[in-house]
N, C-alpha and C positions, 0 to 999 in steps of 0.2 A: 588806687583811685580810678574809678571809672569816667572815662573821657563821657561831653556831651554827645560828639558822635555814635558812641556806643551804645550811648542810654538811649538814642532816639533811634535804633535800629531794634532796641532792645525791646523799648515799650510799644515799637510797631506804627498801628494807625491810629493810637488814644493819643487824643491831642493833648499836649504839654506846653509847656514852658521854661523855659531856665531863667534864675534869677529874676525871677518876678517880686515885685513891692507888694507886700501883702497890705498897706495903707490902703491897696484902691479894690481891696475884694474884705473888708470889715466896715464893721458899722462906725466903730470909733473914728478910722481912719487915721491909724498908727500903726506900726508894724514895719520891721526891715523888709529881706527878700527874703524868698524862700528858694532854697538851690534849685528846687525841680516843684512844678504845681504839673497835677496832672487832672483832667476833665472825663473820667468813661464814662463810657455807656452802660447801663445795666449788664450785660452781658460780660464785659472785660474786669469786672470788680475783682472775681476770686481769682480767678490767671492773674489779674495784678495784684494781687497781694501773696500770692506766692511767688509770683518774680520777685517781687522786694524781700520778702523773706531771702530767697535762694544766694541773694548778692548780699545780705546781712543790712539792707541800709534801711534805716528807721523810716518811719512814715506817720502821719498824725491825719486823720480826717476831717474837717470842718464840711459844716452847712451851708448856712447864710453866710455868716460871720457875725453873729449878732453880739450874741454874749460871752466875747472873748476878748483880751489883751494879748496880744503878740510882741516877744520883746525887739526891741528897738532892735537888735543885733542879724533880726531875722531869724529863720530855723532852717536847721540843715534837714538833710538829707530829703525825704518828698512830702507835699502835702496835696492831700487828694479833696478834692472839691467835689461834692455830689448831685450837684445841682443840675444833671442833666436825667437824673434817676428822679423824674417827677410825675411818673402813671398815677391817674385815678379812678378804679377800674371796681363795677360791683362784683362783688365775691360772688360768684357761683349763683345760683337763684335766690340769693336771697338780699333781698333789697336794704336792709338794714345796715347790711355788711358794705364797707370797702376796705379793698386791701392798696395800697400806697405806697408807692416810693420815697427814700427816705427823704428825698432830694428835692420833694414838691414844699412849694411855703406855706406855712400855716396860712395864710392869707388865701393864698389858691386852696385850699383842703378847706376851708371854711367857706369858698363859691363854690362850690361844690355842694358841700350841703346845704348850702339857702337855695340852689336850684333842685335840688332833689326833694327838699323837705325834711331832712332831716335833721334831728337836733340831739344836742349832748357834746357840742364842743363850743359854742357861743361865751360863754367865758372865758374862752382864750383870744377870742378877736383883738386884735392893736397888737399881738404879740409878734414879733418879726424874726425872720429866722424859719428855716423848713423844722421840717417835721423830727427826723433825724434828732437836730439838737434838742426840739423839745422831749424827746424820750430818753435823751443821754440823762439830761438835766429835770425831765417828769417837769417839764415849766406847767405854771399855772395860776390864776387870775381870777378875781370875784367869785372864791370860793369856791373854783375847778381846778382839777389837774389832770392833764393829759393821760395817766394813769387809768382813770375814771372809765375812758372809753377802749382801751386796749384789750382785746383781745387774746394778739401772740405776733410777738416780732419775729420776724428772720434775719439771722448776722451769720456771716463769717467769725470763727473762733478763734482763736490764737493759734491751732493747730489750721488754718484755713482752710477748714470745714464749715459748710453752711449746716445752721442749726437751728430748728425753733425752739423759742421758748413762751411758756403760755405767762400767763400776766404775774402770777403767783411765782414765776421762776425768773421773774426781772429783777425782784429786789427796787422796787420804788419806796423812794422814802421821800422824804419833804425836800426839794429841790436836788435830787442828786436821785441814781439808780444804781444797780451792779454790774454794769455792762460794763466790761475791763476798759481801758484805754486802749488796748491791741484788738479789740474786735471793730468790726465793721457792722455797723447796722444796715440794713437790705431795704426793707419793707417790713411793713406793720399791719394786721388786721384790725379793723377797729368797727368797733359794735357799737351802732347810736338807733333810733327810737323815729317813727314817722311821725312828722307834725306837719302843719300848714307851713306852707313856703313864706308864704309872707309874713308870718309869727317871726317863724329862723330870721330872716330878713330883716326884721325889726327890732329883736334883741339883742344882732352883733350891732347892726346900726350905732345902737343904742352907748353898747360897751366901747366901742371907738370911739363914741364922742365925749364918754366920761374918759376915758384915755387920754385925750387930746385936751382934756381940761385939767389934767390934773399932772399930766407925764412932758418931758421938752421932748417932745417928738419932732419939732423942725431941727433940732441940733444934734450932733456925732453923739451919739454914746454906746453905752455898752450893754446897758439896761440896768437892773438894778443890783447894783455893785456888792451889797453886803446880806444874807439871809434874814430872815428876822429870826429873832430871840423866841422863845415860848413865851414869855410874858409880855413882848411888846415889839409896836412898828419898828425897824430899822429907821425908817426917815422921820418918825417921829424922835428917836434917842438921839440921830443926827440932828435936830434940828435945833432941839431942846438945847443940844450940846452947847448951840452956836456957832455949828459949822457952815450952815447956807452964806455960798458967795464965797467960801475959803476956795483960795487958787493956789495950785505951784505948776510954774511956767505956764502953757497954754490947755491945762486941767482944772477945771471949777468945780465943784459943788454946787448943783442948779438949784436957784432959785423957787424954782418951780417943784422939785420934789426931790429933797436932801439926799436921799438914797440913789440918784443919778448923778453920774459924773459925769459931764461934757465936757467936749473937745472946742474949746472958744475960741481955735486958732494956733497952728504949730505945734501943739499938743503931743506929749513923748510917752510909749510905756513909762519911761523913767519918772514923768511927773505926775504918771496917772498912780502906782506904786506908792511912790513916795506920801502923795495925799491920802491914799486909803493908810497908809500907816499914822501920818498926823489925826485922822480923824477919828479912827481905833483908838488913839491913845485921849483924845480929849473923852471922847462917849463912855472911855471905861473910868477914866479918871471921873466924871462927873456922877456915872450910874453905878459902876464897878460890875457893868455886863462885856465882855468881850465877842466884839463882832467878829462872823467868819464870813469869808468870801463866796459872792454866788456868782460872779464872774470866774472864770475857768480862764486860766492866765499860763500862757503858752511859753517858755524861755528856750533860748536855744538848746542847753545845753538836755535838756529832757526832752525833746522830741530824737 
C-alpha cells in the first residue's frame, strides 16, 4: 500500500486530495469519498496516467459530475477531475472550427458560440456537465447530439498513447460511444456553421427555457436516469406506470419529469438504485419494455 506521503511526492505539483466526499463535486450530491481526487492541467494528463498505470492503481475520470451515481461506499484508488482542461481556442484559420477541452461545460462551449456566431450545438443548451462527458455519453437534446458536431477527439489509449480519432472511429450510438472506460478524453474538434449571433443567442435562450419548464433543474439530480425505448418516452412509460412522486429514502421520482430522479433530502446511492429497480419493475410489468440506464453508476468495487 502506498502511503499518502508518497503519493503526494509521487504526483508532484497536480493538486489533489485524499479522502475527499464525492457528494460535494456531483450533481446528485451523493457519493462516499474517493481515496485520491486529482485536479491537472492539461499538460500533466498523460504523465498522470502512466504514473497510475506504473503503481497498478485504478483511476476513473469524471467531468462535471452530472450524470452519475457514486456508490455510497466511495471509490478506491484515484479519480481525476478535468475541469481545469477548459480551452476554447479556433482551430487554425478557420473560423468554423474549435478545438476544446474536454473539461470546459457545455454551458461555457455554448457562450462561446453565441459570441462567435456560430450554430450547431443550440440543442444541447440546459445540458450540464462539460464536454468530455457529453462525448463519452454522445448526450443530446431537441433532436441533436453532440455527435452531430464532431469532428475528431483526442484521448489517451489504454496503452497511454495520445490518439485521434475522427468521428466515424468514435463509435457514437444513442446515448453511449466506444471510448473504453481506460481512455482519457483530451480535446475534441468540433465543426459548426456561421450564423448571426443573436439568432444563436436566441435559440439556446429559447432551449433553456423550455428546459426549465419541463426538467427539476432547481433540485439534485442526475439527469435523466433511464434511455428511451425505440417506441417510446421513458418518462412517459414512467409516468404512465404511476411512478411520479414514488420515493425510497430521500430519492423521488419528480414530479416534474418522471424520468428524473431527485435528491429531496439525505438521498443515498442505495435509494437512488433501489428506486430505479422498483420503477423497472412496475413500467415492465405494465408495458413489458425493460428500461436500461442512462445514468453511468460508479461502485467501488469497479473503479
Amino acid at each position: 500500500m502506498t502511503s499518502q506521503a508518497e503519493l503526494t511526492r509521487f504526483f508532484g505539483r497536480i493538486s489533489h486530495r485524499f479522502n475527499e466526499p464525492l457528494a460535494k463535486h456531483t450533481y446528485l450530491k451523493i457519493g462516499g469519498s474517493a481515496d485520491l481526487l486529482l485536479f491537472p492541467e492539461a499538460g500533466d494528463i498523460q504523465p498522470l496516467i502512466k504514473k497510475l498505470k506504473s503503481i497498478s492503481m485504478p483511476y476513473v475520470v469524471l467531468g462535471g459530475g452530472s450524470n452519475v451515481v457514486v456508490d455510497d461506499a466511495g471509490l478506491s484508488g484515484a479519480v481525476i477531475f478535468m475541469n481545469k482542461i477548459s480551452y476554447c481556442e479556433e482551430a487554425g484559420n478557420k473560423s468554423e472550427f474549435l478545438k476544446c477541452g474536454s473539461g470546459i461545460s457545455l454551458a461555457g462551449l455554448l457562450n462561446v458560440c453565441a459570441e462567435r456566431g456560430l450554430t450547431g450545438m443550440e440543442g444541447l443548451a440546459g445540458i450540464p456537465g462539460t464536454l468530455g462527458g457529453a462525448l463519452r455519453g454522445n448526450s443530446g437534446s431537441f433532436g441533436s447530439e453532440i455527435k452531430d458536431v464532431v469532428e475528431s477527439i483526442d484521448i489517451i489509449d489504454n496503452a497511454g498513447d495520445i490518439i485521434t480519432l475522427g468521428n466515424s472511429k468514435i463509435g457514437f450510438r444513442y446515448r453511449e460511444s466506444g471510448i473504453s472506460g481506460d481512455s482519457v478524453i483530451l480535446c475534441a474538434l468540433i465543426r459548426l456553421k456561421q450564423d448571426d449571433a443573436s439568432k444563436v443567442k436566441e435559440r439556446i435562450s429559447s432551449f433553456i427555457s423550455k428546459k426549465k419548464e419541463s426538467q427539476p433543474v432547481n433540485m439534485p439530480s442526475a439527469g435523466c436516469v433511464f434511455k428511451n425505448p425505440e417506441t417510446a418516452s421513458a418518462g412517459r412509460l414512467i409516468d404512465e406506470a404511476g411512478c411520479k412522486g414514488m420515493r425510497v429514502g430521500g430519492i423521488e421520482v419528480s414530479f416534474i419529469h418522471a424520468n428524473f430522479f431527485v435528491n429531496a433530502g439525505g438521498g443515498t446511492a442505495e435509494d437512488y438504485l433501489n428506486l430505479m429497480d422498483r420503477v423497472k419493475e412496475k413500467v415492465a410489468r405494465k408495458f413489458g419494455i425493460e428500461l436500461h440506464p442512462e445514468v453511468r453508476i460508479l461502485k467501488r468495487h469497479r473503479v
